[in-house]
SEMIMI-404639 format. One line per 2 residues: number of its first residue (from 0); their letters; for each residue y, x, z of C-alpha. Coordinates in nm, 4 decimals, decimal comma. Layout:
NUM = A = Y X Z ~ ...;
END
This chain:
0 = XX = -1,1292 2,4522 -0,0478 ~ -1,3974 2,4995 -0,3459;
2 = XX = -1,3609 2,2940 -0,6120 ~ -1,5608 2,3168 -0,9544;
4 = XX = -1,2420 2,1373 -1,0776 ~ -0,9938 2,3062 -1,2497;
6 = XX = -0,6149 2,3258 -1,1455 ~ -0,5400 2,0542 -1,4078;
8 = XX = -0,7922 1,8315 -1,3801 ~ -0,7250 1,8128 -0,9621;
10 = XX = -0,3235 1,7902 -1,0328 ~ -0,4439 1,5026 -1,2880;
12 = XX = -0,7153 1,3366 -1,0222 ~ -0,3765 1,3521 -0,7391;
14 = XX = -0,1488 1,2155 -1,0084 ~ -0,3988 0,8915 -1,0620;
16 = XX = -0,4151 0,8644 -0,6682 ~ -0,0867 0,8814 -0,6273;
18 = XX = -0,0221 0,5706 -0,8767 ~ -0,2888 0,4071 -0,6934;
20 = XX = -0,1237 0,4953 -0,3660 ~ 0,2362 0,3573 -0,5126;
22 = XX = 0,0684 0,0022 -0,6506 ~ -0,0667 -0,0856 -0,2879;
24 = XX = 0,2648 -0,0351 -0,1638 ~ 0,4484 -0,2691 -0,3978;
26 = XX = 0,1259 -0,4781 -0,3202 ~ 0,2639 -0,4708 0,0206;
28 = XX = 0,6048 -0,5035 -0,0400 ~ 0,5661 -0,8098 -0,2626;
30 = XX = 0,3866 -0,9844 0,0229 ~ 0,6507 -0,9012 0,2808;
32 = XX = 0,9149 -1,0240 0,0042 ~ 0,7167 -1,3393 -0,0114;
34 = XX = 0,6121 -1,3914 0,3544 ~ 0,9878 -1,3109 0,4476;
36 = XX = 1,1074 -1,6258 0,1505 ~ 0,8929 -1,8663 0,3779;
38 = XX = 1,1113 -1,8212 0,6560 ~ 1,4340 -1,8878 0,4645;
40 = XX = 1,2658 -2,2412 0,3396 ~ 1,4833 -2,5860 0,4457;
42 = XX = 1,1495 -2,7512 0,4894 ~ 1,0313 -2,4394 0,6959;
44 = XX = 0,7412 -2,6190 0,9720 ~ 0,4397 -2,5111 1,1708;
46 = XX = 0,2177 -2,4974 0,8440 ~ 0,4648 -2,2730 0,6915;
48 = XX = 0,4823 -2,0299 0,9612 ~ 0,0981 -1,9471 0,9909;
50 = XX = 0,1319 -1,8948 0,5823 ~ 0,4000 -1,6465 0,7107;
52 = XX = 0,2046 -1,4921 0,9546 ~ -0,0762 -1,4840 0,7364;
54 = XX = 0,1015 -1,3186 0,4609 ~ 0,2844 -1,0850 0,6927;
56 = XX = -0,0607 -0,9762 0,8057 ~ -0,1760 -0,9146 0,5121;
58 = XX = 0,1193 -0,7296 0,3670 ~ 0,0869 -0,4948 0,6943;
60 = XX = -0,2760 -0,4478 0,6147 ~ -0,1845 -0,3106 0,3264;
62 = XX = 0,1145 -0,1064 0,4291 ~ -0,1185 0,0741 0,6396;
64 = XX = -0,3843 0,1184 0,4121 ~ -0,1380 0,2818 0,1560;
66 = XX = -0,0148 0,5087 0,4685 ~ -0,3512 0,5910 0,5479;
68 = XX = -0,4704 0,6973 0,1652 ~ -0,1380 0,8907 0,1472;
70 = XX = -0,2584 1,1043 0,4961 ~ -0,5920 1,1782 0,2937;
72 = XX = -0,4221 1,2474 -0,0138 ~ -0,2025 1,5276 0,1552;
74 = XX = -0,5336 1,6526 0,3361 ~ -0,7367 1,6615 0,0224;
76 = XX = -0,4973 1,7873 -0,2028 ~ -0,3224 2,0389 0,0397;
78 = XX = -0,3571 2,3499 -0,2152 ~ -0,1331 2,1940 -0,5012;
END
């Protein structure tokens, strides 16, 4: 692939992404964490379990939006 990049600068742009990448998944993780302490609540009701499923959802939407930015990482940085 052409790039008017140099080596350094690319390895420097993945680097960034790849923090980027690592912060949505402890994003995700910390909502999983949390969604999964709702069901280990005494006063655990109705209420509380669409906040779990809520959470959950939103802790898999960002699991796969991590996975998916990984994929294009790997695709657009194949050459380092």
């Amino acid at each position: 692939m052409y790039s008017h990049y140099s080596p350094e600068q690319r390895l420097a742009c993945r680097r960034l992404a790849m923090e980027q990448n690592a912060r949505l998944f402890e994003q995700a993780n910390a909502l999983s964490r949390y969604a999964s302490g709702l069901l280990d609540q005494p006063d655990f009701d109705s209420e509380k379990f669409l906040e779990y499923l809520q959470q959950r959802g939103k802790a898999d939407a960002l699991f796969r939006q991590a996975l998916e930015h990984i994929v294009l990482l790997n695709e657009q940085f194949s050459d380092l």
